[in-house]
Phi, psi and omega in degrees: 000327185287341156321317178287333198260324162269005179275331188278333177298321190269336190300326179298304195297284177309003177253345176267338161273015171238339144286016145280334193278309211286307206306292185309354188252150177313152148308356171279302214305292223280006160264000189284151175276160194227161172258086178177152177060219182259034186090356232179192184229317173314307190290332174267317185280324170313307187287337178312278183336262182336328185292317186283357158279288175335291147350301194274322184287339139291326173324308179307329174091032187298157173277121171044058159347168183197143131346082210252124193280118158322125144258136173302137190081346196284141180324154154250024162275311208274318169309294174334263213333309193285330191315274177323315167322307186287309189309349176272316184277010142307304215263332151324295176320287200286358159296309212302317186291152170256153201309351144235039157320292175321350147329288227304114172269150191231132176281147148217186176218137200257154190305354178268352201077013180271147201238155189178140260181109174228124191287159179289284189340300225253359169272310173314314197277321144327302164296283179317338151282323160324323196280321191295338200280308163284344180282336169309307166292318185315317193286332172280346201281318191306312193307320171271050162215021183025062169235116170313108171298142138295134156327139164197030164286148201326305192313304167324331190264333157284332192277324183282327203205069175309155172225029170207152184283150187223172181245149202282355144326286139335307186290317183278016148287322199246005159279311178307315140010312211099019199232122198268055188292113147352125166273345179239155151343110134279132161344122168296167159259137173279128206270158162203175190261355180286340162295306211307325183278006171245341167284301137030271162329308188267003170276292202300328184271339183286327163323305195299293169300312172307296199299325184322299177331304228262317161350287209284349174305112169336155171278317169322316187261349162251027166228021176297125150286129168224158223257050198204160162046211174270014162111318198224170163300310204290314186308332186276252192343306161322300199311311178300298197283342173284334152326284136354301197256324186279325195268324161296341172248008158273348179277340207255314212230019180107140176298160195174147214272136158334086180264127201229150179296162175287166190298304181272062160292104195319149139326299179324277201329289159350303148357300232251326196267350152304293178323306188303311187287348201261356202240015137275328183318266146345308181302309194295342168299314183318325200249050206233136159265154170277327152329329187288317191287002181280324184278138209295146165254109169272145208210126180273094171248104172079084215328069164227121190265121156260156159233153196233190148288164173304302186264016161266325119030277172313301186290328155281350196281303180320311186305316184305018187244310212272343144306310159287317167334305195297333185282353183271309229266334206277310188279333116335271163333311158331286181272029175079013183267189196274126196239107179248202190301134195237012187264161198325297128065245170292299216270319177321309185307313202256343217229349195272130208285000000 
C-alpha cells in the first residue's frame, strides 16, 4: 500500500499547484473552451475532483455512488475546499487498512451500468493515474490563459520534498528553478515491486493502442506541429521511449545525457526498439529486491546531477508515459483519428492476470 499512498501524495501535492494557478484566473479564462480534456480548465479540474469522490464513495461501499455534474461558476475556493475534504476522508480510509488491505475486493456498478468485482489496490492505482492523465490537459489550457504551467511530474513532487541529501549547491539550483526544495530529507516511501510492475505493464500495453493508431497515419499528419508537449505525434511516441532507455541506462550504467532516436524514425521501427528498451527494462526489475528500489540513482537533469531513490525513478517514468500518452490522444482526436481508451481500468478488466 505504501507505493500507493505515494502516488496519492504527489497526486495531492500536484492538484494543490494547479489550484493556486485556476485561483488567479478570470471566469473567461478558466470557461474558455478548449479542444482538450472536458472542454474548459473549470471542467477538467471538477472531473479531476468527481473521478475522486465518485471512487472513494465506492471503496466506502455507499449505495449506488453517482457521477457529480459541474456547476457553472463554481469558485474555485469552494472546489479546492471539497476536493481536499475527499482527499482526507481517502487518507482516513487508507490508514483504517492493514497492510494487504489492497487485496480487498470491492463489487460496484459503474454509470454505465456494468457490475464489476475489483481488488482496492488497482482502483487506487486508477485513480491516481486518471489524475496524471488529466492534469496533462490542465497544464496545456494554462499554457493557452498565459500562465507558465508549473512542473508537476513525480520528480518534481522529490525535487520540493527530496528523501536523499543533496548539497547546497543542488538545493540553490532546484530553488532557482522554481522548486520550494526542503532543507531535510523526507521519510522514503517503501517502495514494492509488484505495484511497479504492473504499472509498467499496463504502460507498456496503452503505448502499444497509441502507436498502433498512430501507424496508419501518413507522415504529414504525424509530423502536424502542435501547440502541447514536445510538438508533434511522432516527436510524443519518440519522447516515451527515450525516457525509457535514459532512465535504464541511468540505472545500469551511470547519469548520461539524453538520447534520443532520430525524428525520422518509422512507427514500425518504434515498435520494435520500445520492446526492446522495455524487455531490458524488465529483465532488470527481475532481478530487483524491494529493498534495492530504496538505493539512490543519479541523473544529469538541466545539466544538474540530481539524485531519487531507485523507485521514485520507477513511479516517475510511469507517470511520465501516462502524461504524454494524454497529449498524443488529444492530438489524435485533432487529426481525426480513432483515440482509443487508455485507462488503467480497462486494461486491469481485460488484460491483468
Amino acid at each position: 500500500m505504501d507505493t500507493l499512498r505515494e502516488l496519492f501524495a504527489h497526486n495531492d501535492w500536484a492538484r494543490d499547484k494547479l489550484l493556486g494557478l485556476a485561483a488567479g484566473l478570470s471566469d473567461e479564462q478558466l470557461d474558455r473552451p478548449l479542444e482538450m480534456g472536458k472542454g474548459s480548465l473549470r471542467s477538467t479540474l471538477h472531473h479531476l475532483w468527481a473521478a475522486e469522490r465518485i471512487w472513494l464513495d465506492r471503496w466506502l461501499e455507499k449505495p449506488q455512488p453517482k457521477f457529480i455534474e459541474p456547476e457553472p461558476g463554481l469558485p474555485i475556493a469552494a472546489l479546492a475546499e471539497r476536493w481536499r475534504t475527499t482527499a482526507g476522508e481517502r487518507e482516513a480510509l487508507l490508514e483504517r487498512l492493514d497492510p494487504d488491505g489492497g487485496g480487498r475486493r470491492i463489487t460496484f456498478t459503474n454509470t454505465k451500468g456494468e457490475t464489476y468485482t475489483f481488488p482496492l489496490g488497482d482502483m487506487l492505482l486508477h485513480v491516481s493515474n486518471h489524475g496524471v492523465h488529466h492534469r496533462a490537459q490542465a497544464l496545456n489550457m494554462l499554457r493557452h490563459c498565459a500562465v507558465k504551467p508549473p512542473g508537476l511530474d513525480y520528480l518534481f513532487f522529490r525535487l520540493e520534498q527530496p528523501t536523499v541529501e543533496y548539497e547546497t549547491a543542488a538545493r540553490e539550483q532546484v530553488r532557482a528553478w522554481g522548486f520550494a526544495m526542503s532543507e531535510r530529507p523526507a521519510p522514503p516511501a517503501r517502495f514494492d515491486l509488484d505495484t511497479m510492475g504492473e504499472y509498467f505493464r499496463y504502460g507498456d500495453w496503452a503505448f502499444e493502442c497509441v502507436r498502433s493508431v498512430a501507424e496508419r497515419l501518413g507522415d504529414e499528419q504525424l509530423d502536424q506541429r502542435f501547440e502541447m508537449g514536445v510538438g508533434t505525434l511522432r516527436r510524443t511516441l519518440l519522447h516515451i521511449r527515450d525516457a525509457e532507455q535514459w532512465w535504464y541506462d541511468n540505472w545500469t550504467a551511470g547519469p548520461r545525457p539524453f538520447a534520443k532516436l532520430p525524428e525520422t524514425t518509422s512507427l514500425a521501427e518504434l515498435k520494435q526498439r520500445f520492446a526492446e528498451t522495455a524487455t531490458a527494462r524488465n529483465r532488470y526489475l527481475d532481478g530487483l529486491s524491494d529493498e534495492q528500489l530504496q538505493r539512490a540513482v543519479a541523473a544529469e537533469i538541466r545539466g544538474t546531477r540530481l539524485s531519487f531513490r531507485l523507485g521514485e525513478s520507477l513511479l516517475q517514468l510511469c507517470g511520465h508515459g501516462t502524461h504524454h500518452r494524454a497529449q498524443a490522444l488529444n492530438m489524435l482526436r485533432r487529426l481525426g483519428a480513432e483515440t482509443p481508451g487508455l485507462d488503467y481500468i480497462l486494461w486491469f478488466r481485460d488484460h491483468a492476470k
